[in-house]
ZABALO-254928 format. One record per residue: x, y, z of N, C-alpha, C in turn. Coordinates in steps of 0.02 Angstrom, whole numbers, plus 50000, padded with zeros to 5 digits. Last residue first. Example, Ala and Ser with C-alpha at 12.3 -4.5 7.8 and 13.67 -1.06 7.14 Angstrom:
506424988850354506844994750357506455000250394;506604971650390506154977550390506604983550390;
***
This chain:
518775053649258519365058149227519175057049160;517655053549387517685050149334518135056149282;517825049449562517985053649506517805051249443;516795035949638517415038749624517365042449553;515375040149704515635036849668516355039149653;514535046549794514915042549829515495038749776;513665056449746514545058849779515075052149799;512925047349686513365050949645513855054549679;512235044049817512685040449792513105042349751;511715057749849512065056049893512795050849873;510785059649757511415065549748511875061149786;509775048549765510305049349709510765053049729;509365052649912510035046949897510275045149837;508655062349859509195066249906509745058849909;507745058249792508125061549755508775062749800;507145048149884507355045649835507965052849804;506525060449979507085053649995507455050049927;505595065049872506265068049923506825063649939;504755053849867504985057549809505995061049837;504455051249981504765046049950505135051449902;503465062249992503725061950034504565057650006;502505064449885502975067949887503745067949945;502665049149785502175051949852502845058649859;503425039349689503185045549668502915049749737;503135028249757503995029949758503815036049721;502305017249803502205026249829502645030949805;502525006949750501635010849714501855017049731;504095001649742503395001249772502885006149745;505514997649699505355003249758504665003349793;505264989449593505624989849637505614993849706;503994993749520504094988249542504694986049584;504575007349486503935006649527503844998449551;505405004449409505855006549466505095005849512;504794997349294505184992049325505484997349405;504065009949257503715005149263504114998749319;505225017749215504745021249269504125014049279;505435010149109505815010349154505495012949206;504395011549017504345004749039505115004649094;504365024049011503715021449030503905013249067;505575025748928505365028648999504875024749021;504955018548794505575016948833505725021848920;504175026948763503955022648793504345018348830;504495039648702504345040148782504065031548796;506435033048666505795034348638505175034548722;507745044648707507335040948685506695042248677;508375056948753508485054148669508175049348666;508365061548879508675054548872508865053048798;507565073248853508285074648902508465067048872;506445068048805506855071848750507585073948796;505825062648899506225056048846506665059748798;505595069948990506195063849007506445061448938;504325075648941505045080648956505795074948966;503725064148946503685067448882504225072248885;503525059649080503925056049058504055060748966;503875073649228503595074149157503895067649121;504665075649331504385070849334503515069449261;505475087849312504945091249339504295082549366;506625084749257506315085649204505535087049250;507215078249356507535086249333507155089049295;506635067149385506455070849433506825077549403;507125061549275506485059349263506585067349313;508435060249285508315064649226507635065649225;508685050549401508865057249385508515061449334;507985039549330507705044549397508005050849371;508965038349233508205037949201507705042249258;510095032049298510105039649263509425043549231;509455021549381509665029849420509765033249360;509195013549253508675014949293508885022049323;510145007949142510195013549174509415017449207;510844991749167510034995549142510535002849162;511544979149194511724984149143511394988149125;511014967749286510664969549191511044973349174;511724972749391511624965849388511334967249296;511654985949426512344982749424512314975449401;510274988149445510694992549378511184987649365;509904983349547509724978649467510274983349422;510564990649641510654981849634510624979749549;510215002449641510555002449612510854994149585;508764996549679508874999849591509584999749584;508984994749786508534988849756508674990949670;509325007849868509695001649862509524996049798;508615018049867508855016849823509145009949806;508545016050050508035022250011508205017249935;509345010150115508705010550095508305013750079;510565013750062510465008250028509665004750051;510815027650097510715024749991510365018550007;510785023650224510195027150200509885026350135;512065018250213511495014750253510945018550209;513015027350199513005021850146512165018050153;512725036750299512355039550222512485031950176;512615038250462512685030650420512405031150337;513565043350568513325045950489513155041150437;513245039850731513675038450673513325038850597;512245042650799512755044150830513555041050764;510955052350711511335046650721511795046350760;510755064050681510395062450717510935056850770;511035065650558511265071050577511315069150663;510125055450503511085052950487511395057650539;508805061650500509105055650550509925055250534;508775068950382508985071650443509245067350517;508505060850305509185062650277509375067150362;507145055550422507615052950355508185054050353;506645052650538506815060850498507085058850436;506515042150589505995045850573506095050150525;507675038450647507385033850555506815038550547;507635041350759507935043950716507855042750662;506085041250836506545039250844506925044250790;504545049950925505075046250853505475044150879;503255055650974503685052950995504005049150923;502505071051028502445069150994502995063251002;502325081851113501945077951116501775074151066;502995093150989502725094551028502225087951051;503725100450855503265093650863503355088050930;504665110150811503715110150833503395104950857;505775107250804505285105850740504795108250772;506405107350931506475110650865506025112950793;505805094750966505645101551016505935107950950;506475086450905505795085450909505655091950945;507875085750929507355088650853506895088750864;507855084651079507885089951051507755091450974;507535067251061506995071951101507305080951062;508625065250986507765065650944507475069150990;509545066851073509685072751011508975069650989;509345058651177508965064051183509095070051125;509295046851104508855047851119508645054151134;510855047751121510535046851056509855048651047;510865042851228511295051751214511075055151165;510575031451247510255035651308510445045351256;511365024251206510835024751185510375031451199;512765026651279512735028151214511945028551186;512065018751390512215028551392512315030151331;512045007251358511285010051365511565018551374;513275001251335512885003051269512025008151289;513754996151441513805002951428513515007151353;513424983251461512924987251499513074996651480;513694971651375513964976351363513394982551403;513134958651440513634957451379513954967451396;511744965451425512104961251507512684959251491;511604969451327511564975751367511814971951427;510804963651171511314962551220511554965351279;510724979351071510414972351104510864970451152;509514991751049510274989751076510104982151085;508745001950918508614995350943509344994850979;509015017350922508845012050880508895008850952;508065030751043508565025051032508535022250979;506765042351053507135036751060507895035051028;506065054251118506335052451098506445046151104;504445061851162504775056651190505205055151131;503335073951268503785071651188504275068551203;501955076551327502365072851335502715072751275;500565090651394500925084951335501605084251329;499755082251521500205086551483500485082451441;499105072251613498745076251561499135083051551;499775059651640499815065351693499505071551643;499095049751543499435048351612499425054951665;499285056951419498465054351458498825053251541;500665057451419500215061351400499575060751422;501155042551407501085047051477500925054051473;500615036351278500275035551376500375039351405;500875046151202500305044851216500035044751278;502385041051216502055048251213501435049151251;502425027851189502385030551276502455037851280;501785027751049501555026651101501555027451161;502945031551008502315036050988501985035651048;503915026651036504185030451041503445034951075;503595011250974503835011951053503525021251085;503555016950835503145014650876502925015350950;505225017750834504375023950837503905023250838;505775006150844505815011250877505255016150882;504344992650824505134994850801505035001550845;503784974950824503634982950836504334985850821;503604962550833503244964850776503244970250774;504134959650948504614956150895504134960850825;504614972151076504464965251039504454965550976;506014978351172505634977051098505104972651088;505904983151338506034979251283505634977951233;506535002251391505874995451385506154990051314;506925012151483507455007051456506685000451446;506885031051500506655023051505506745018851465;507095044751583507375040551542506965032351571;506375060551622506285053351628506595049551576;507115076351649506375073751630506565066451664;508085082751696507495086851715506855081851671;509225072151696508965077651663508265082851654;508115058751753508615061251734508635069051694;507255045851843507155053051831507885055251789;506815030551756507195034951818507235043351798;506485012551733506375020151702506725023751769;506384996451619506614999651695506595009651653;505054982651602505944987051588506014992351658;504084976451592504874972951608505294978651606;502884983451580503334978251509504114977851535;502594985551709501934982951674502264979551593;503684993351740503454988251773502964983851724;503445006051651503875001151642503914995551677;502265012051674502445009451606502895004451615;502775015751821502245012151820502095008451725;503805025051761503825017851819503405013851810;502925034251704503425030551669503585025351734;502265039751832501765037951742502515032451719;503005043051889502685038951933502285037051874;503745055551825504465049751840503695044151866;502535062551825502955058851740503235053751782;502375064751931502005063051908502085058651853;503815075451949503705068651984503105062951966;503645084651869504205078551845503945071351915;502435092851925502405089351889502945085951836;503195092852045502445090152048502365086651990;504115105552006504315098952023503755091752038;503515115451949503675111951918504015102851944;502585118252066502235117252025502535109851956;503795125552123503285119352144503005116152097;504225135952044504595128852057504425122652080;502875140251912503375141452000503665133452002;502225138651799502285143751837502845146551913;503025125551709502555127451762502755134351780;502925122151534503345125851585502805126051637;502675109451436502385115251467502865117651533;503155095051396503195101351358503125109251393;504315085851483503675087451486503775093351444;505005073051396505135076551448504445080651444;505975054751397505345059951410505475066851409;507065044151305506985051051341506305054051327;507185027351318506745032351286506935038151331;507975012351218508225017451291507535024951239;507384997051202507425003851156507685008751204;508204981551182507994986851223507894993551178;508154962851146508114969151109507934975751177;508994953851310508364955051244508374961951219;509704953351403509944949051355509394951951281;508894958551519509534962651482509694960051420;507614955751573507904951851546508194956751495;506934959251705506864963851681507574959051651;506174955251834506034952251805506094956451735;507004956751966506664964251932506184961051876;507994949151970507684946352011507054953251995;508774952651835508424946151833507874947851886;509414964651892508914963751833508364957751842;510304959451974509894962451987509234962551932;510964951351865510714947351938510144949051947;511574962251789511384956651752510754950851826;512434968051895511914970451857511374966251821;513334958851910512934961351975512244962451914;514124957051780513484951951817513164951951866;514614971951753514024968151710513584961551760;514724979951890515134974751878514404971651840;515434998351857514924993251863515074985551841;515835010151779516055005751850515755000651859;514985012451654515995010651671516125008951743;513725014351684513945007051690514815003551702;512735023951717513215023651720513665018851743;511485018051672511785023251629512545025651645;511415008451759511805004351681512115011651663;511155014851880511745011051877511925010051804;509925018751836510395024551849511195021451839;509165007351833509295009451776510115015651765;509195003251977509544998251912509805001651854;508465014052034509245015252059509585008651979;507275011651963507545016451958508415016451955;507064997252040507024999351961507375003551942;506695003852156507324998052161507405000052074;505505012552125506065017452158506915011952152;504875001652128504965007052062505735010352069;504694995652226505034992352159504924996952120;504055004852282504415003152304504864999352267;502815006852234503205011852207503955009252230;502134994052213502584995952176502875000052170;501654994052339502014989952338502434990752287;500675005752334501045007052381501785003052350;499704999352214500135002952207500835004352243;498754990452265499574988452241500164991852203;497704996352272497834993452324498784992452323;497535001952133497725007452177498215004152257;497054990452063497774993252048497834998152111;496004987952124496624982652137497164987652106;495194999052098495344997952162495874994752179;495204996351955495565004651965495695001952060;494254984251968494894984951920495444991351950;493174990951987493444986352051494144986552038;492764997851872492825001851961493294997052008;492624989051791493174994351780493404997351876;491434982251827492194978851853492794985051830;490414993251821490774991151888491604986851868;490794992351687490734999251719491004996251778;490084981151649490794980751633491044987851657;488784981751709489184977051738490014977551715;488144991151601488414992751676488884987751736;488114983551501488714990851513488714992051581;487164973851562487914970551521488444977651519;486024982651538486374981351619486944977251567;486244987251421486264989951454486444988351528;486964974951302486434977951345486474982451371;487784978951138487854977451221487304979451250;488104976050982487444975651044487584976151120;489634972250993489154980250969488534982050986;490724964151039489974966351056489734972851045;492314962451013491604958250965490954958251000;492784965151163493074963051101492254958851055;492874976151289492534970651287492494970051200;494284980051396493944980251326493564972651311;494804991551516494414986851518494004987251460;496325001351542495374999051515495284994251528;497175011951654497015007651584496405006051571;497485024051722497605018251717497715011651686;497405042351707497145034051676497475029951691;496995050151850497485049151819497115041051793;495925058351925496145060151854496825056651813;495465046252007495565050852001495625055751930;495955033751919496035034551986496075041851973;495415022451802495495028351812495615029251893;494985012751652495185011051728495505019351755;493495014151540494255017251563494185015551647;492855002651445492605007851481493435008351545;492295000851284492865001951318492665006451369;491864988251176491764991351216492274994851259;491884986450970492084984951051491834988351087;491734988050862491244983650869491564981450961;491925006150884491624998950805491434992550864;491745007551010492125008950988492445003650960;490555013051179490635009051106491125011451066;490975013751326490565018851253491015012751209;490645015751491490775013451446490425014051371;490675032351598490435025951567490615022451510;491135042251637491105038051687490855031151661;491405053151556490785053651563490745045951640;492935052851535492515063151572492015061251589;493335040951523493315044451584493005049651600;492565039951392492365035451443492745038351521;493285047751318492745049351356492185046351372;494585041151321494675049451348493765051251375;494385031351251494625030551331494495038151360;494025036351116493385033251148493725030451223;495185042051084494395045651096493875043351131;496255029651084496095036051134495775041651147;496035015851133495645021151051495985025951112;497535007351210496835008251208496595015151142;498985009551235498535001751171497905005051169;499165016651333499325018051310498965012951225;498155010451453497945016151427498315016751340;498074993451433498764998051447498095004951413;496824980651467497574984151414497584991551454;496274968651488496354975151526496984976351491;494894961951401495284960951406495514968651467;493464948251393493694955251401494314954751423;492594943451249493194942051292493364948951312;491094934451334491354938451275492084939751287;489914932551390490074927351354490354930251271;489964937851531489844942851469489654938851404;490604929551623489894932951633489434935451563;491764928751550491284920751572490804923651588;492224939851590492354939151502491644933051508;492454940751696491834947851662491814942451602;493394934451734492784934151776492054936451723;494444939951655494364934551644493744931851680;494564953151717494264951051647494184946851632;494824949451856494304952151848494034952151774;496144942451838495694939251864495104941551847;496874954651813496594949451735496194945051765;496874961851906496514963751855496394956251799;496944947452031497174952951986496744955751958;496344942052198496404942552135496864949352099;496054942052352496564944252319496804945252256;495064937452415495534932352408496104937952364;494044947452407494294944752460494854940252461;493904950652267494094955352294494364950452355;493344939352198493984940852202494304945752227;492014939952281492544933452303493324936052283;491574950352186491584950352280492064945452286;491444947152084491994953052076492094950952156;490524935452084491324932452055491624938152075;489424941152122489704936452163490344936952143;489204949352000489474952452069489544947652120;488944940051913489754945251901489784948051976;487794933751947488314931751932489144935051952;486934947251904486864944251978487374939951986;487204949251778487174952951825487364951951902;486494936551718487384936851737487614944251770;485224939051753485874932951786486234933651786;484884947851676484834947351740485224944651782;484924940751542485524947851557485394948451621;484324931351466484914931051524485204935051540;483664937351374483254931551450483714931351482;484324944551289483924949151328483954943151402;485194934951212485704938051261485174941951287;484214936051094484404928951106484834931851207;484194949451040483534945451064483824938951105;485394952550987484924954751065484614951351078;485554942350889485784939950963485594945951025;484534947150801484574940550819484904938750878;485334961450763484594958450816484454951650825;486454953550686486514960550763485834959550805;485824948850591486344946150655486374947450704;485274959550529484884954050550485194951150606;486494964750496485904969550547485554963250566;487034957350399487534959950463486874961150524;486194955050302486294951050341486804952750412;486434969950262485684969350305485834961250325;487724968950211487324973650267486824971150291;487424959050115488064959150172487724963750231;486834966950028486454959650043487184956650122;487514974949981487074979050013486914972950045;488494971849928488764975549998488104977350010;488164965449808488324959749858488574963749925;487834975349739487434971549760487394966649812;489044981949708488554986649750487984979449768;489514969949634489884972049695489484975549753;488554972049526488614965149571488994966649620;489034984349457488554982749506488264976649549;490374981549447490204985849491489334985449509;490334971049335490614971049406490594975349450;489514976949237488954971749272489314971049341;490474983949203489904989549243489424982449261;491274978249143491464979449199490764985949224;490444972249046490524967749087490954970749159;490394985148953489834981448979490064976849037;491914985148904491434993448972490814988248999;491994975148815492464974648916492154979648953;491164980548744491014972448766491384973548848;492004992148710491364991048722491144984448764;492994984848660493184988448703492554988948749;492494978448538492834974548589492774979248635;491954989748471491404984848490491874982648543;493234995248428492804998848465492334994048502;493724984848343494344988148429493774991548463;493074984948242493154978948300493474982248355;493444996848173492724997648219492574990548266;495005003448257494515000448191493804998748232;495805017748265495555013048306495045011648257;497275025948192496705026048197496405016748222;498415034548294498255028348263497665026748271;500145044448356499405042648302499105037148298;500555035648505500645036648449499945037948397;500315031248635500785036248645500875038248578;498565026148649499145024648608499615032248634;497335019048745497515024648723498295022248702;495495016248805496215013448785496515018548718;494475015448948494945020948898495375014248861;492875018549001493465014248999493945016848957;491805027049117492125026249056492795020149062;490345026949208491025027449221491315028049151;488855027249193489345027049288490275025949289;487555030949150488355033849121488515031649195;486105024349134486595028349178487295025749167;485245015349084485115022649070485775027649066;485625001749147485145005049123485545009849082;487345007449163486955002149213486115006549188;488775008049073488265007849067487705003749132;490265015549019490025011349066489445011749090;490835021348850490415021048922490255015148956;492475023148788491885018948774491515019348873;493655029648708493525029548769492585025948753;495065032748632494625029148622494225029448687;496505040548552496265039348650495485034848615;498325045548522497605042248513497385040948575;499185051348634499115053548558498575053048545;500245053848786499585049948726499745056148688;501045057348886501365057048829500825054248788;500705058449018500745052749002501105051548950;500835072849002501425070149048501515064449038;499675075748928500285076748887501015074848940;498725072249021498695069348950499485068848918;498985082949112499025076249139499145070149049;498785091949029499315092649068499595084749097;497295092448988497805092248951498495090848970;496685093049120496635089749065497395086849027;496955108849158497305101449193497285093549174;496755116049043497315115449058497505108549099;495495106948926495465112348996496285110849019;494715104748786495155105648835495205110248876;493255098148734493445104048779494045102048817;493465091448574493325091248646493575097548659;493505094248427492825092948454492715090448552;494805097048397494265100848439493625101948439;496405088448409495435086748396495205092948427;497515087548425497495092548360496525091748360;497465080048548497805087648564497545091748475;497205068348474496975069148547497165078148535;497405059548360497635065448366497315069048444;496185050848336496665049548319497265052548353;494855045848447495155052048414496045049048403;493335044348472493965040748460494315047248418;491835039048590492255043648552492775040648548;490165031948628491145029848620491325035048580;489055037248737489385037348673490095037248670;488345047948836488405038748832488595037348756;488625060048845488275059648780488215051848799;489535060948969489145067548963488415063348916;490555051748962490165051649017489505055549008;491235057748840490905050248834490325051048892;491695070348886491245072548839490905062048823;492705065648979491945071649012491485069748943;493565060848877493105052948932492495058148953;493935070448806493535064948795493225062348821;493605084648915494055081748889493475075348842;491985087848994492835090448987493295085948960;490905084449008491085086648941491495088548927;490895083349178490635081049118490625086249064;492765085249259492155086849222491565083249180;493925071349273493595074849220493115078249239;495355072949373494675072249378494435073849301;496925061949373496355066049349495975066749378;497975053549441497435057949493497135062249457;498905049149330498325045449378497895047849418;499515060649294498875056849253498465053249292;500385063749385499675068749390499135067249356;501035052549364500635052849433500155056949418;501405040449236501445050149280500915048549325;501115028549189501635029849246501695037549257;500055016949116500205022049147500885022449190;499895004049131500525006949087500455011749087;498205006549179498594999049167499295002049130;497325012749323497525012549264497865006349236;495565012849403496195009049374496445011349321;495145025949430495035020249486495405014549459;494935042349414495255038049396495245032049432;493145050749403493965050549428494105043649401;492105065749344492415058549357493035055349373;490775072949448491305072749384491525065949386;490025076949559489665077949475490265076649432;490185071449663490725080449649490425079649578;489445062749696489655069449752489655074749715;489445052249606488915057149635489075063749641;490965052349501490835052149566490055057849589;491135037049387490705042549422490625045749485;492695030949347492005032349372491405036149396;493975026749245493665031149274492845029149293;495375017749168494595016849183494425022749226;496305012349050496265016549109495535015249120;497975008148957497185007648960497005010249041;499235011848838498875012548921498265009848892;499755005648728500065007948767499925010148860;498584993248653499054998548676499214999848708;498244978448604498684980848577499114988048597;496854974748611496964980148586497474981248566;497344964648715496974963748632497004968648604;497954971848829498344965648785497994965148724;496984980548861497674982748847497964977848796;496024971748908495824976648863496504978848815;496754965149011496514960648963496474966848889;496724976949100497424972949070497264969848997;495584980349131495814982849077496714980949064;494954967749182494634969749135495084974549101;495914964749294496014961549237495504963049191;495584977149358496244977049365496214973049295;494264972549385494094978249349494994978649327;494414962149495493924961149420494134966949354;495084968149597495634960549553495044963949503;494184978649660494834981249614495264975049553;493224967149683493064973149643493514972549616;493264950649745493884957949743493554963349686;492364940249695492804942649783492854949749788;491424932849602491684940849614492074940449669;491154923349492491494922249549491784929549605;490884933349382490324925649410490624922449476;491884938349329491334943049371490844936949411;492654928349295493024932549358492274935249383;492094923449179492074919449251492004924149302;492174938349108491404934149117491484928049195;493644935149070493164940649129492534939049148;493364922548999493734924549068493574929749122;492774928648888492404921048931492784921149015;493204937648842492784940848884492744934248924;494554930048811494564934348867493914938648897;493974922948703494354920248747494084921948801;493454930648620493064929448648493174923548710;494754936248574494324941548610493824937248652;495364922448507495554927648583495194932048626;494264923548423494394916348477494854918848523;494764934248338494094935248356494004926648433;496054931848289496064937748343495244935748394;495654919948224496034919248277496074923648327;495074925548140494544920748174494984917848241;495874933248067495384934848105495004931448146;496784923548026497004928148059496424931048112;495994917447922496204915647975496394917248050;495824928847836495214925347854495394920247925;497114932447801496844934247824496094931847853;497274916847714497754918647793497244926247820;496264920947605496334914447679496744913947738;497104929847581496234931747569495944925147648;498164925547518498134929647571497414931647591;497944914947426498004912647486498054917447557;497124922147337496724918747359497004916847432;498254930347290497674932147315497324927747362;498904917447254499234921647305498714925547334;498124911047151498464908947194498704912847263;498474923947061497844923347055497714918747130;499724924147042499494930047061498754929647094;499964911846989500274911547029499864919047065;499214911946866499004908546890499184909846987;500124923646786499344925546800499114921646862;501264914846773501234919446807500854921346852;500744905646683500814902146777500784909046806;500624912446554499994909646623500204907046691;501874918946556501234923246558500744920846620;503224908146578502694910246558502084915046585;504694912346653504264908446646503614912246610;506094919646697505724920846631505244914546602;506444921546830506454914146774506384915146723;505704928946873506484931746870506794924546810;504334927346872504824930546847505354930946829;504624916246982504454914046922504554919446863;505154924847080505594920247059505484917447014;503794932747107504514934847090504934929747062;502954919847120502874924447058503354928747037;503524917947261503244912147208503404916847149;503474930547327504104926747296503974924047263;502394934347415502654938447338503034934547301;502174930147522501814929347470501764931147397;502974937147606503404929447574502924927147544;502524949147657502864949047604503074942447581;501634943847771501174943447719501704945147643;502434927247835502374935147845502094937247775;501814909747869502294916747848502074922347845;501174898547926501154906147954501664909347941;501624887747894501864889647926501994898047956;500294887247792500714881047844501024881347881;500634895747700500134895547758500114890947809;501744890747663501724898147681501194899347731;501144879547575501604879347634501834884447677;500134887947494500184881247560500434879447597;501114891447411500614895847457500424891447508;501564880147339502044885047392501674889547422;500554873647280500724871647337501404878047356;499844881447170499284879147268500104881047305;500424875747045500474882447087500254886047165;500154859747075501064864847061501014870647083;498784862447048499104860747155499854862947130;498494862346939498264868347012498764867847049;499714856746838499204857146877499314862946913;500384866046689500374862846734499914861946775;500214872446541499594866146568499724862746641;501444878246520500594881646529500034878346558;502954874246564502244870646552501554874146575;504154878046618503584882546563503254879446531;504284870146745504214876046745503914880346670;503674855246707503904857046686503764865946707;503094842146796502724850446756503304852946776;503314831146875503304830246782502974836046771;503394831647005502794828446957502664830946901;504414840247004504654833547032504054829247007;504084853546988504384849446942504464842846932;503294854547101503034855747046503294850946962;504184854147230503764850147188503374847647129;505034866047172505204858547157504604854347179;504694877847245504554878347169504434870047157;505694876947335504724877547347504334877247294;506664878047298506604872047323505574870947340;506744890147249506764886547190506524878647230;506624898847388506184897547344506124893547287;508124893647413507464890947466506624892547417;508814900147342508714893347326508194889447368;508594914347360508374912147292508124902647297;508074916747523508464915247480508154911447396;507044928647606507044921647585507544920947528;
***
């Protein structure tokens, strides 16, 4: 504060005739520059000046005294203020948590803003929460808040291991200035390890209370010495109480959910018993008529569904649980699977598909046996119409053989043919290579079983528009995308199917996505080539009846690729960081880098960086908000480090 800004604070005084070395001036001459200090919430040193500057004046003894005497008083009242202000926040934010628990939805939202809130009044660096786990007699981590090491977040405590073991153990708040110099706790290496990656110092930890029973701890903890006052304790306390009323109002409202679930459940046996005869007797008029006239399978679910007064559907072996299809065929009957039914369309030993009855967990008994029969009738219509499709299989086939080899080929023949196939070129395609894992014994044997595959994949591909054909000692197939699915999906799945299909196991490469293909019909051999370097990693690796694409493998997909796409990869793996770097001027990648050299220790990072560890914390904080929750998982981890090295090659020299 400047000399003349204080002489101007001085001037009222003068301005009503008191004289700066007037002993007799009024109260309020000396009141009022504290008054205005408090008026504008000054800082507790600009309570000094009045009396400095009257000093420096060489003013009298008594204003002096007066001014000292004044200043007390007014810091005595700004602190008195102060507090009633911290204390109308605290009781702010229980009033808030207090709603949140009175409106409960979300456990994790209640307990998320119990120790945010905790964090913000308190004032520190992390706050954390742990709970009791029955099982394992110890306790784990269930929210943190400014945390960022991983091995911190997946503590367990022991009871009496560390602080929070030794809170859980005694129902008693402990506080420790010095965390690592205290030995009134039991450290234990993995304790400690996790403690000292976070980088804490001070720790505070207060019990979570239901009756009697210790069911969890709350934490709030400083990266720095610092002793915790006995309001920080009570507050903290107050937030352990209200998040143990949210856990048990949660346990309360899943138990009162359950048994209204069960009530439900018997309420409609009872209601669906008087009519289960009838629609017995019902369903087999409706299966008979559609047998004679010719119906479909979906005729038949759509028959069952109006009998059942439920929806049944006929999906693809490959869509269907495949524990609960697998033994619904060994046993012949329909089996429950959560709240569906599924009883398998089958010819022989080969699956066909299902028949799923959607939202009936009560099912009668005659009601299972009626969805049993229409499975039976279901496997009859497909078998009847088989003959007809192998014949459009075999047309299918010769289509596909043609694109793969398309340099001769006149695009709008092709494009025709397709159409009248009901097999639309213009749309996303994935091209898939099959092939069978198991060697047969003899040449017979082996040719039996490519022909089974080439009659499993036809029959896949009729049923979604696309087209399939024997090639290379296995099966290539050309199926179209839809809009919510991507390559390995595709990939997994017609693994699956034609794995159940001819009961060997099947490994299926893919394609990226081609589009356009009536435009450019020679893009499906380029797909096609691509597909089978995944089918051969996949036989490399071990991984055997199993189906990917190339995005699967990561840094190994580029190898994969039919073009080395490493700009591509930086830019999804890393991309989003190096963005903000270039946009703020941050050094986020040099903060990875040094984070993952340093073993992913932020206490080892900050002495490689020269900063302070909180300055990590809050960068390892903004790359987790860029990248996502998992960007530590060991998997991500990899990826992430392998497109730092990648981009740092990419950068030009630095001389």
């Amino acid at each position: 504060m400047s000399r003349d800004h204080l002489q101007s604070t001085e001037r009222p005084a003068h301005d009503a005739g008191a004289p700066a070395g007037d002993v007799d001036a009024p109260a309020s001459a000396v009141e009022t520059p504290f008054l205005e200090l408090l008026a504008r919430g000054a800082s507790v040193d600009a309570y000094e000046q009045p009396a400095l500057l009257a000093r420096a004046e060489g003013g009298p003894a008594a204003r002096i005294d007066a001014l000292d005497r004044a200043k007390h008083l007014a810091l005595r009242v700004r602190s008195e203020l102060e507090g009633r202000r911290r204390r109308e926040a605290e009781l702010s934010a229980l009033f808030e948590t207090a709603h949140d628990l009175a409106g409960l939805r979300d456990l994790d939202a209640v307990l998320r803003a119990i120790v945010q809130r905790a964090r913000s009044l308190l004032g520190t660096d992390v706050t954390y929460l742990s709970l009791h786990d029955a099982a394992r007699g110890d306790t784990y981590m269930r929210v943190t808040e400014g945390s960022v090491a991983a091995r911190f977040q997946q503590l367990r405590l022991g009871m009496g291991e560390g602080l929070g073991g030794l809170v859980a153990q005694t129902a008693r708040p402990y506080v420790t200035d010095d965390y690592f110099k205290d030995a009134r706790f039991q450290h234990t290496r993995t304790i400690d390890a996790g403690v000292s990656d976070e980088g804490l110092v001070a720790i505070l930890g207060v019990p979570l209370m239901l009756g009697h029973h210790v069911i969890g701890v709350l934490f709030a903890a400083d990266r720095r010495a610092r002793v915790f006052e006995r309001e920080q304790i009570a507050l903290l306390g107050s937030f352990a109480a209200l998040a143990a009323a949210a856990i048990d109002t949660a346990n309360l409202l899943a138990e009162t959910r359950s048994a209204l679930a069960g009530l439900e459940r018997a309420n409609e046996i009872i209601r669906d018993r008087s009519a289960v005869i009838e629609r017995a007797s019902d369903v087999h008029d409706r299966l008979t008529e559609l047998v004679l006239r010719g119906g479909g399978v979906h005729d038949v679910a759509a028959a069952v569904s109006q009998v059942l007064d439920g929806t049944v559907e006929f999906t693809e072996a490959i869509s269907a649980p495949p524990r609960a299809l697998e033994v619904s065929r060994a046993e012949g009957h329909a089996v429950r699977h959560e709240d569906d039914w599924i009883a398998a369309v089958a010819a022989g030993d080969e699956l066909l598909g299902a028949l799923v009855l959607r939202g009936h967990p009560g099912l009668d008994p005659v009601d299972q046996l009626t969805l049993e029969r229409a499975a039976m009738v279901t496997s009859l219509l497909l078998l009847a119409r088989r003959s007809a499709a192998e014949a459009e299989q075999r047309v299918r086939g010769e289509l596909l053989d043609d694109l793969l080899d398309a340099r001769d080929r006149d695009p709008r023949l092709l494009g025709d043919r397709a159409r009248r196939l009901r097999a639309d070129l213009a749309a996303t395609h994935v091209v898939l290579a099959a092939r069978l894992d198991a060697t047969a014994s003899d040449a017979d044997q082996e040719a039996d079983a490519r022909r089974r595959l080439w009659a499993a994949a036809s029959h896949l591909a009729a049923t979604r528009h696309g087209l399939a054909a024997a090639r290379d000692g296995g099966t290539v197939l050309l199926l179209p995308l839809d809009g919510g699915d991507g390559a390995t999906d595709l990939a997994r799945r017609t693994a699956r199917h034609l794995g159940r299909a001819v009961h060997e196991s099947v490994t299926v490469g893919a394609s990226a996505p081609v589009e356009d293909l009536a435009a450019r019909p020679d893009a499906v051999a380029a797909a096609y080539t691509e597909a089978r370097r995944c089918l051969d990693a996949l036989g490399l690796l071990g991984r055997s009846g199993d189906g990917a694409a190339a995005e699967d493998f990561g840094f190994l997909g580029l190898l994969l690729a039919g073009e080395q796409n490493v700009s591509g990869f930086v830019e999804r793996t890393i991309g989003q960081v190096v963005a903000y770097d270039e946009r703020r001027g941050t050094e986020l990648l040099h903060t990875l880098d040094a984070y993952f050299a340093c073993g992913m220790s932020p206490a080892r990072t900050k002495d490689e960086l020269h900063v302070h560890v909180n300055t990590v914390a809050q960068r390892l904080e903004r790359v987790g908000r860029l990248l996502g929750d998992d960007w530590q998982s060991p998997d991500r981890a990899l990826e992430i480090q392998l497109a730092l090295r990648l981009h740092r090659l990419s950068l030009p020299a630095q001389h």
